[in-house]
Every structure is written in structure tokens, then in C-alpha cells.
Phi, psi and omega in degrees: 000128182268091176302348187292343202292358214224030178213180157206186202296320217259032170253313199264143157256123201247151204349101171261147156245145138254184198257304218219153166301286195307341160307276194324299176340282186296311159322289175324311151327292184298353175261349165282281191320305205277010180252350169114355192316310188249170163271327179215108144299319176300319188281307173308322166282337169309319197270306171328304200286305178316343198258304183309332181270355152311312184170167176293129189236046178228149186247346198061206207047053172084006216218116192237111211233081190302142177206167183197122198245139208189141166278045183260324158308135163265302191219146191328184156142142196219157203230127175251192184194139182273149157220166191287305224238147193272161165250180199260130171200113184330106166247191243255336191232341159188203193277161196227146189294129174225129193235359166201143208229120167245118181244110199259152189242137135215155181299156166287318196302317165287000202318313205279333200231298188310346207287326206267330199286281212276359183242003169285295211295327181305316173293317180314298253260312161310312198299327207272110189312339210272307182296345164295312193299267161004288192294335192274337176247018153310127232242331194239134178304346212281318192299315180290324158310339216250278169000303182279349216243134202256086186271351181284153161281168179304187150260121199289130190250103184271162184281129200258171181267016168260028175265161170288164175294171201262031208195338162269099157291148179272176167273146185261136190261146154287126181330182167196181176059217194292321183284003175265300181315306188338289224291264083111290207268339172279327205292339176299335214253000000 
């Protein structure tokens, strides 16, 4: 998935500061609301909020990725933010330093399949330090579409002859590391 198709230049934000996690929150939302992302920025912050008092959406290594799924959304999309200083933001045992903010909008009709997808490829993509590392000193939006932006092809996986027969279910292995923590704090909500 090419995350840049579900941003634009004028979504990320670069050594930002705010006062607050609902600072960080509400900008962002008005920069979604002022690109057409939404329909009711209030019903989309209703929603934003509703998920933060649910559970935690700071993940650590810096990474907070706040969401809010709703018919308030026109179309999927998320406006991020670097920040100079870092802020206090609630994780899964207590608050945690959060230094980069991905605040993602999806419509409900998408709960299920952009929501797991884009919060799959994001955390992949993040999880790796050098590319976390990358996105936090970026200096130019540009650095960050080209960071986000997925130019490797997949890789082909061919069937080896220990694999079982296609006609034998297999067991579906559950995600691991950080994207399983993901699928895991996301998939409830």
C-alpha cells in the first residue's frame, strides 16, 4: 500500500509544537476538515475522543496514532505531525513521550478493510527504526511522501515442498512484534 494515495503535502506537519495531546488532536482534524477528508469535524472529533477514552493510542518508540472511524468521514485519510518537543500521551500501562502523530479519519463502511490495512502498513512501516528515525528529522515535506511512499514490490513467495497441500487447512498464524501489538489494540475498536 502507497500511504502517500491516503495524505497530501499540506497534511504533514514538521517540528510542530503543541500544548496538548487535544491541541495536537484538534489541529490536525481542522487540517483533514480544511482538505474536504470530512463532513462534521465535530462528529469526527466526537469520535476521535470516543476511541481515546477506549484505549490506548500511543504505541511507544514515540508513536501515537489517534483515530476516529465514523459517517462523518468522506474518505479515508491522515494528517501527521513531527513535533519539536515531545508531548505526554496516554499508552497501553502509562503515559508515554510521544513525538510523532499520525491522526487517521476512516469512514465506517471502511472500518474493516482500509482501517486494518493502513494501520498494518503504518505501524510496518514505522516499526523499522531507521525509517522512524528518518520521518523525525525530516526537514522537507517531500522527504516524508518519499518515506511513506511504498516503491519496494512485494515479494513472490513461491510454494516450497514442505508446504501442506492446498486441500489441508492450514492454521492462520496471528501477526507478531509491533504489528500484532497493532492488530491486537486496533482490531477492537
Amino acid at each position: 500500500m502507497n500511504l502517500t494515495t491516503l495524505t497530501n503535502p499540506s497534511l504533514i506537519n514538521l517540528q510542530t509544537t503543541y500544548a496538548s495531546r487535544d491541541e495536537a488532536i484538534q489541529s490536525l482534524a481542522a487540517q483533514l476538515d480544511q482538505q474536504g477528508k470530512l463532513h462534521d469535524k465535530d462528529e469526527y472529533l466526537k469520535a476521535v475522543y470516543e476511541r481515546e477514552a477506549h484505549g490506548a493510542t500511543a504505541l511507544g518508540e514515540g508513536l501515537a496514532v489517534p483515530h476516529g472511524k465514523t459517517d462523518a468521514v468522506k474518505e479515508a485519510a491522515f494528517a501527521v505531525a513531527t513535533l519539536k518537543q515531545d508531548l505526554k500521551w496516554q499508552g497501553i500501562d502509562e503515559e508515554e513521550d510521544v513525538n510523532l502523530i499520525f491522526l487517521i479519519a476512516i469512514p465506517n463502511a471502511e472500518a474493516g478493510s482500509t482501517h486494518m490495512q493502513l494501520l498494518t502498513e503504518l505501524t510496518g512501516t514505522l516499526v523499522d527504526d531507521e525509517v522512524r528515525e528518518a520521518v523525525l528529522k525530516a526537514t522537507t515535506v517531500d522527504e516524508i511522501m518519499t518515506l511513506l511512499r511504498d516503491e519496494e514490490p512485494a515479494p513472490v513467495v513461491e510454494p516450497t515442498p514442505a508446504a501442506k497441500p492446498a486441500s489441508q487447512p492450514q492454521k492462520k498464524e496471528e501477526p507478531t512484534g509491533f504489528s500484532g501489538f497493532v492488530s491486537k489494540l486496533f482490531g477492537r475498536s
